[in-house]
Residue frames relative to the residue before (quaternion, step in Angstrom):
aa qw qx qy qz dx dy dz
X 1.0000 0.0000 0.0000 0.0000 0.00 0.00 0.00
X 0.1023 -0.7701 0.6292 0.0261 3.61 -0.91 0.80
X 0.6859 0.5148 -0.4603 0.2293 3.10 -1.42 0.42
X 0.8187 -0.2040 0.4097 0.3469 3.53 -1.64 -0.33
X 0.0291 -0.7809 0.6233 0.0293 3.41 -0.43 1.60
X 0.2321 -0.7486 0.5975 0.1694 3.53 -0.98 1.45
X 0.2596 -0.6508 0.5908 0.4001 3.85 -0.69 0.34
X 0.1210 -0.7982 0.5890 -0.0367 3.20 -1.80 0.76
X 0.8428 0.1746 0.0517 0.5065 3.17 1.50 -0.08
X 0.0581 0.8863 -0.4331 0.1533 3.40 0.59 0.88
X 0.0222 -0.8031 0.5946 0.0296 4.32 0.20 1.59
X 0.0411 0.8538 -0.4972 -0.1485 3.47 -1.17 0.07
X 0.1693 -0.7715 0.5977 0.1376 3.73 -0.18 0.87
X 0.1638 -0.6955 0.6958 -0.0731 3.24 -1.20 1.48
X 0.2065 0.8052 -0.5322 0.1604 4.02 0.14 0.70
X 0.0050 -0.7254 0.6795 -0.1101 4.17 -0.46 1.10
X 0.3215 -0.5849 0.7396 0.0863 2.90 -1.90 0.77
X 0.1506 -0.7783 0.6093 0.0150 3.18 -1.91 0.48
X 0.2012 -0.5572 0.7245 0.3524 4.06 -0.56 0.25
X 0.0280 0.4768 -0.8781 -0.0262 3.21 -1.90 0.67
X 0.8798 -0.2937 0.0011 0.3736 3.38 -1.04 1.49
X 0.7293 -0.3177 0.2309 0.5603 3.54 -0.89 -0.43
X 0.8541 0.3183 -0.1450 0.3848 3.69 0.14 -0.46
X 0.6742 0.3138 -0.2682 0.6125 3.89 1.33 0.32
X 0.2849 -0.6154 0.7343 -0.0304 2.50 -2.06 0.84
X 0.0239 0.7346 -0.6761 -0.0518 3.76 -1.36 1.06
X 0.2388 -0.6907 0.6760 0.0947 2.89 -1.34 1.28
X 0.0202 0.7444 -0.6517 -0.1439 3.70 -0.51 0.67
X 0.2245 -0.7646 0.6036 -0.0267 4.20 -0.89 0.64
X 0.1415 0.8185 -0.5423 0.1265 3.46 -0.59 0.78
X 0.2303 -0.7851 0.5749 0.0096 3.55 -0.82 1.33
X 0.2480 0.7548 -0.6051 -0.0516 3.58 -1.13 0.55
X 0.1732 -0.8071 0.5516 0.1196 3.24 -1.27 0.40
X 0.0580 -0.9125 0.3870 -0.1190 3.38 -0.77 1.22
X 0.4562 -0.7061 0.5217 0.1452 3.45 -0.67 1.51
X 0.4560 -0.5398 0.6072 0.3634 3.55 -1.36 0.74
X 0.6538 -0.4818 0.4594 0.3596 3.10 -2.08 0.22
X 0.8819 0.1934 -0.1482 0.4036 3.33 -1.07 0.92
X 0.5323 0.5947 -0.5452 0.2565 3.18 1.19 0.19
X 0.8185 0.2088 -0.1445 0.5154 3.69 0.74 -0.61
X 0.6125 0.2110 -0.3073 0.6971 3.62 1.04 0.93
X 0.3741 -0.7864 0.4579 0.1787 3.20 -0.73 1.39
X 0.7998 0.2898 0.0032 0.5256 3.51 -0.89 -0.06
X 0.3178 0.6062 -0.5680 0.4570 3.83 1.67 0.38
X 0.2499 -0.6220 0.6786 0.3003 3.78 -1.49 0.46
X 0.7775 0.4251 -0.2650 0.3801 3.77 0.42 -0.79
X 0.6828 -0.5434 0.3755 0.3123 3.11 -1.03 0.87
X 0.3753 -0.8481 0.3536 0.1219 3.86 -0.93 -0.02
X 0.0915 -0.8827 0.4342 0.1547 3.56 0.48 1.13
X 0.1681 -0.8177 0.5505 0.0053 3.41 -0.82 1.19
X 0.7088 0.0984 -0.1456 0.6832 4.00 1.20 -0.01
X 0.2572 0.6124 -0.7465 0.0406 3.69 -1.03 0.88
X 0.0811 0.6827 -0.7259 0.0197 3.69 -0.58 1.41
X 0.0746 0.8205 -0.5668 -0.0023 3.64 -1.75 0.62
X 0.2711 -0.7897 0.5437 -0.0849 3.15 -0.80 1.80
X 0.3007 -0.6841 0.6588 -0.0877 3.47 -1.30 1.41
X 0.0418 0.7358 -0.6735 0.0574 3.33 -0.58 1.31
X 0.0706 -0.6571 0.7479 0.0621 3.65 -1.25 0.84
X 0.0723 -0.7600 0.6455 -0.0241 3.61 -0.78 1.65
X 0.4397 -0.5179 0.6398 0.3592 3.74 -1.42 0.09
X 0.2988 -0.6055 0.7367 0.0375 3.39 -1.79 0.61
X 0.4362 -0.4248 -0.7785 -0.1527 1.17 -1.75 1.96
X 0.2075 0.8727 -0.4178 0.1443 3.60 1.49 0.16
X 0.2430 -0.8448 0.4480 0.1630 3.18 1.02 -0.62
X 0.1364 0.8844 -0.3396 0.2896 3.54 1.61 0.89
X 0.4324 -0.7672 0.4266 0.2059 3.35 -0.73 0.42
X 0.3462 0.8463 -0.4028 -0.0416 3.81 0.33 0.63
X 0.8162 0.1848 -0.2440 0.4900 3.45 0.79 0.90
X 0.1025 -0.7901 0.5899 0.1317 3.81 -0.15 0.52
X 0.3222 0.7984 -0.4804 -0.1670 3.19 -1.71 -0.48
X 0.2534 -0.8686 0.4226 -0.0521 3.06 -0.43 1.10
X 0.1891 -0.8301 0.5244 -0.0087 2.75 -0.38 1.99
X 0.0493 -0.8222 0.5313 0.1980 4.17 -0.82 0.03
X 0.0898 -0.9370 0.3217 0.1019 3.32 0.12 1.28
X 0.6283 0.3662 -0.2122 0.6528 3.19 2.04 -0.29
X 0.1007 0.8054 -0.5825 0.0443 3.83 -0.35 0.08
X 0.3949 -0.7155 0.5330 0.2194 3.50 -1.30 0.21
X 0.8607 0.0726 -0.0571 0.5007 3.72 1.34 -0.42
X 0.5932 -0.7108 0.2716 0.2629 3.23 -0.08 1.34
X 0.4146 0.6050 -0.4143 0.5389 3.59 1.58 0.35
X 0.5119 0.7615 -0.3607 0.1673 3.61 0.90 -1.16
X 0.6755 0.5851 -0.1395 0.4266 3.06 0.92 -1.45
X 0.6866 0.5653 -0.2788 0.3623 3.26 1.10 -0.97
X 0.5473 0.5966 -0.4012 0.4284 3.51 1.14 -0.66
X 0.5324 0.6282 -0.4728 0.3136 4.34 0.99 -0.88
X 0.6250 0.5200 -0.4870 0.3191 3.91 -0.04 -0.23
X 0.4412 0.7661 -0.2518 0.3936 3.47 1.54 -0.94
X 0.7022 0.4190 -0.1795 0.5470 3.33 0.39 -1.32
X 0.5138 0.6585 -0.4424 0.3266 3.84 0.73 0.50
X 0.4326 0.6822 -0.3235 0.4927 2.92 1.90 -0.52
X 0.7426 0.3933 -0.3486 0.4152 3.75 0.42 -0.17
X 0.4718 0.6245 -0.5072 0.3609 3.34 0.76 0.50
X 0.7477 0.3462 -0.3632 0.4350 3.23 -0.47 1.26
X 0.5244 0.6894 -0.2511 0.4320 3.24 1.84 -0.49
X 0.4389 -0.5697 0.6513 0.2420 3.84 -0.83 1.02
X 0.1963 -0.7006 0.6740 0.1281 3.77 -1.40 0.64
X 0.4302 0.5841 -0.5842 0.3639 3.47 0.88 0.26
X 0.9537 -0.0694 0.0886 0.2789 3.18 -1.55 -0.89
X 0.6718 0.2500 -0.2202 0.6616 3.91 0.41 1.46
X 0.4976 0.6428 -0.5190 0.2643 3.02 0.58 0.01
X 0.5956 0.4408 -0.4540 0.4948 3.83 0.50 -0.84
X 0.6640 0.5555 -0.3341 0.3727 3.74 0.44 -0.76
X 0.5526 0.5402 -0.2226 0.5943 3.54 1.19 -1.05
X 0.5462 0.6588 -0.2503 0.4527 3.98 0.94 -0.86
X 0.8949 0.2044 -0.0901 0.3863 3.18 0.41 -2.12
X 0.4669 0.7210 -0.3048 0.4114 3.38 2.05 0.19
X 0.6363 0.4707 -0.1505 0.5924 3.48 1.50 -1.69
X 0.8548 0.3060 -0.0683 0.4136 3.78 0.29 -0.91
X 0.2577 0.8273 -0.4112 0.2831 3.64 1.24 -0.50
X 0.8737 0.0075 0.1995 0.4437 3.57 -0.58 0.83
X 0.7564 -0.1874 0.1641 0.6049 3.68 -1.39 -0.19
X 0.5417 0.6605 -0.4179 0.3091 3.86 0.44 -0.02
X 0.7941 0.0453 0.2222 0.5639 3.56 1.29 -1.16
X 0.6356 -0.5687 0.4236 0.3053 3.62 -1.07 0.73
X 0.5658 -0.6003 0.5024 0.2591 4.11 -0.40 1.48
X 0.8260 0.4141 -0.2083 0.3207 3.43 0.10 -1.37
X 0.6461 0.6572 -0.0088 0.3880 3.05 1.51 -1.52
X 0.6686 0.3484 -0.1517 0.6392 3.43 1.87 -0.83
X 0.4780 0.5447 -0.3867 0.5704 3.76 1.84 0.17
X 0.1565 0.9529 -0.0736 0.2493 3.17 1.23 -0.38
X 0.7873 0.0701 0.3373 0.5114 2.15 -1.60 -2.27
X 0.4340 0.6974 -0.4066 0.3999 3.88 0.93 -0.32
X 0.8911 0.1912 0.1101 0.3965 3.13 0.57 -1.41
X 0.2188 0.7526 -0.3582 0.5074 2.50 2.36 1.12
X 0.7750 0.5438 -0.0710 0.3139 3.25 0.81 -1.84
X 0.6016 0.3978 -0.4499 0.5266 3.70 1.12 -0.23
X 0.6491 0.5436 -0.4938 0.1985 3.35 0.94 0.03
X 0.5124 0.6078 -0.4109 0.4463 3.45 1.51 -0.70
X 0.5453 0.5492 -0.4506 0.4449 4.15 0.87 -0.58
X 0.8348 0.1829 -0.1790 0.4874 3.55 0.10 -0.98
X 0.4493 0.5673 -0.5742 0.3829 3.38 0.23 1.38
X 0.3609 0.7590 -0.4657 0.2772 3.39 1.82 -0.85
X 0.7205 0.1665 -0.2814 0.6115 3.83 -0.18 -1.19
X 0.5086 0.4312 -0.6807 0.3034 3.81 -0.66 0.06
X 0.7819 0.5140 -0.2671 0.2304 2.94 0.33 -1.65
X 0.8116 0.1226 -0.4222 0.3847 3.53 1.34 0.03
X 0.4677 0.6352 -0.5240 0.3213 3.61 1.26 0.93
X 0.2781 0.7581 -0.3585 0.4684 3.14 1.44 0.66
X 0.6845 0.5199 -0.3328 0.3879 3.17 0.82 -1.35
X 0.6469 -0.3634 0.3746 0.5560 3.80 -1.56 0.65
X 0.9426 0.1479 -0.0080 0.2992 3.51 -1.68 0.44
X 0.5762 0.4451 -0.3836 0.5681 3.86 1.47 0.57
X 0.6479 0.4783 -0.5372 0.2506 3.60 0.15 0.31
X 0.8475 -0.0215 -0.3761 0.3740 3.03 -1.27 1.47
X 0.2539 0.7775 -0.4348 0.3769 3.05 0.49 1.93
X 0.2817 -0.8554 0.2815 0.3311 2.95 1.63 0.00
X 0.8480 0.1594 -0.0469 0.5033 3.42 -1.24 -0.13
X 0.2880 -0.6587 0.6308 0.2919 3.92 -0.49 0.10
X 0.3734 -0.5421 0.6679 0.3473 3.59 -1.09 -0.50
X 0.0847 -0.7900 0.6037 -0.0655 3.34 -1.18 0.96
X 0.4569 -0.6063 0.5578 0.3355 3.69 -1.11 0.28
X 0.9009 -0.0420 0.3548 0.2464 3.29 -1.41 -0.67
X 0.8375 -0.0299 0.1289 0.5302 2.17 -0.08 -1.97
X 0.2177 0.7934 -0.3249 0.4664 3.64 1.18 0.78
X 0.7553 0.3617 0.0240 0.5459 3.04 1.28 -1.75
X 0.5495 0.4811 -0.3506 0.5862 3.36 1.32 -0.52
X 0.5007 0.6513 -0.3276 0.4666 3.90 0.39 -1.12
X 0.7073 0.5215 -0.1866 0.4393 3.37 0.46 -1.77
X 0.5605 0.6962 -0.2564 0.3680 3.34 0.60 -1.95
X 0.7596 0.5340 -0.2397 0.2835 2.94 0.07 -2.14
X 0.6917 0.5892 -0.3241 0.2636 3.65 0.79 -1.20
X 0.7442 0.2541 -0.0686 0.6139 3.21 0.92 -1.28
X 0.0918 0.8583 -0.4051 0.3012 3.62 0.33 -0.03
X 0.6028 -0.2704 0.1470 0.7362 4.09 0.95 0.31
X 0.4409 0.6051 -0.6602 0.0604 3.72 0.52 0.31
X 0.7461 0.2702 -0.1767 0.5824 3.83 1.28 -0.54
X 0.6195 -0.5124 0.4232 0.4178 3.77 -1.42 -0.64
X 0.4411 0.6114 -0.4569 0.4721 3.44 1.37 0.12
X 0.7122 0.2916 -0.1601 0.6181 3.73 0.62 -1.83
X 0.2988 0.6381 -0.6991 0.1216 3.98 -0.06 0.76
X 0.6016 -0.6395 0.3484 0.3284 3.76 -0.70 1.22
X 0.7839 0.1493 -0.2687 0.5394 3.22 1.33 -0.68
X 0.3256 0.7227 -0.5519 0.2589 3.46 0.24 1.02
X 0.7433 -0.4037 0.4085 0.3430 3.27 -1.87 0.45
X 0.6443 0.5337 -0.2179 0.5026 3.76 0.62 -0.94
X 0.7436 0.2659 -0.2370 0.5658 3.87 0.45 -0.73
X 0.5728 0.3852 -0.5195 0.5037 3.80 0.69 -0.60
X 0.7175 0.4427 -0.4206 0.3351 3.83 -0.07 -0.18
X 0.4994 0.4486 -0.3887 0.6311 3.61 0.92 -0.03
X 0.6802 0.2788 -0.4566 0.5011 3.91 0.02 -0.36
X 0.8263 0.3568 -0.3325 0.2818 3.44 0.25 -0.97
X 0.4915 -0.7542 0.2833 0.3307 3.53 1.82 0.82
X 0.1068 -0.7856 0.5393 -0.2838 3.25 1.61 1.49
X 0.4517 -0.5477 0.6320 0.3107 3.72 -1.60 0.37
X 0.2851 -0.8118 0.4701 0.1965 3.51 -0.77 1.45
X 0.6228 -0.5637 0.4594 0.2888 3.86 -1.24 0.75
X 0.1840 -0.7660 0.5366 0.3024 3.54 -0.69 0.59
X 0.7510 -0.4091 0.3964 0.3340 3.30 -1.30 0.19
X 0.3636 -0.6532 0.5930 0.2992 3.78 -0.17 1.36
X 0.8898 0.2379 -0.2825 0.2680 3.43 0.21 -0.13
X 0.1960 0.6923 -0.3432 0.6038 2.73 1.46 1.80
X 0.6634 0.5914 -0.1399 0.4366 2.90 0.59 -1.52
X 0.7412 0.6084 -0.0329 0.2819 3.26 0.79 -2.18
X 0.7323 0.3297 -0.1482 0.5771 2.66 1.42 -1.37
X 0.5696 0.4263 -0.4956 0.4982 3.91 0.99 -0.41
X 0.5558 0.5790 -0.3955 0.4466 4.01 0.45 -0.48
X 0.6534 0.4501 -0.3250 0.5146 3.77 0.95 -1.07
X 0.7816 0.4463 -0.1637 0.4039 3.40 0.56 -1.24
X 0.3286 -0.7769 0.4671 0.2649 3.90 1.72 0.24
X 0.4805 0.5314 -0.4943 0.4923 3.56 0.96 1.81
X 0.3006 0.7438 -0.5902 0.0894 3.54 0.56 0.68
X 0.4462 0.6410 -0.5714 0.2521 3.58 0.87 0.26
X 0.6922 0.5805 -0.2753 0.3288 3.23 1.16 -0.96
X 0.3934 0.7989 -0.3297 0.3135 3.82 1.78 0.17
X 0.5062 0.6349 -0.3539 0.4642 3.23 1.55 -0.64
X 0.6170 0.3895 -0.3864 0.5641 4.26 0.67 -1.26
X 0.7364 0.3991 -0.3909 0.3817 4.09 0.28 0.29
X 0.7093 0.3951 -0.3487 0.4682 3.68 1.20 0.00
X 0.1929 0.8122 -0.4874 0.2561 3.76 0.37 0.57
């Protein structure tokens, strides 16, 4: 293909985590969508927000429960929009780990729930997974300590999240049979990189456990 690329479309997912004390967890998520300048107001200089929906989860830990939602639409295209936000109460009580996007496209599907909003909350949930270790190198006096210690059944808990979510955590892969068979674990190439960048690879060992 040749020619002149015109932008035409411009999505952004803005999604953060938080510790709220010892036992919560906010996910806050935020969608927008945005028209170049002038494309649908002539002679406009400023670009043009056409979706700005945003959704506040407060979860228990480490369950990862749903106990408060809210959903706020601050950009919208049809004054009906707004009307669709009580809905999304249904997820209070709901785990965001594993099923959740399913649980999503069941409750909200279609004429059921706001398009953007269930694009979302989708891409809400891998964020509550990779907070797990934040959430306790967070704690007073554990950041950059690597790996937490865990029990059992800590690790199993853990497991559960990602678990076939990729080809790395296939159940019957090389990578997960070593964690059961209490294999030394790989740090995080991007661990490595940055203790290598920072002339601290001694400190690579509190990441291979």
């Amino acid at each position: 293909m040749t020619g002149t690329e015109i932008p035409l479309h411009h999505r952004v997912y803005d999604i953060r985590s938080f510790r709220v004390g010892d036992d919560h967890l906010r996910i806050r998520g935020q969608v927008v969508d945005t028209k170049p300048a002038g494309m649908y107001v002539s002679g406009d200089p400023e670009p043009l927000d056409i979706h700005d929906m945003v959704v506040d989860f407060l979860l228990s830990w480490p369950s990862l429960v749903i106990e408060e939602v809210s959903v706020v639409f601050e950009t919208h295209p049809h004054s009906a929009c707004p009307g669709i936000s009580s809905a999304y109460q249904q997820l209070v009580g709901t785990s965001i780990s594993r099923g959740f996007s399913r649980k999503v496209t069941e409750t909200f599907g279609g004429p059921l729930g706001c398009t953007h909003v269930g694009a979302l909350l989708k891409a809400m949930a891998p964020v509550a997974v990779q907070s797990m270790y934040s959430m306790r190198l967070a704690e007073p006096g554990q950041a950059g300590q690597g790996f937490p210690d865990r029990s059992p059944d800590e690790e199993e808990r853990a497991m559960s999240f990602v678990r076939n979510s990729c080809h790395v955590w296939d159940e019957g892969g090389e990578h997960v049979a070593g964690i059961k068979a209490g294999e030394p674990r790989e740090a995080p190439v991007w661990i490595e990189e940055r203790l290598a960048k920072l002339g601290r690879l001694d400190e690579l060992e509190r990441w291979q456990r």
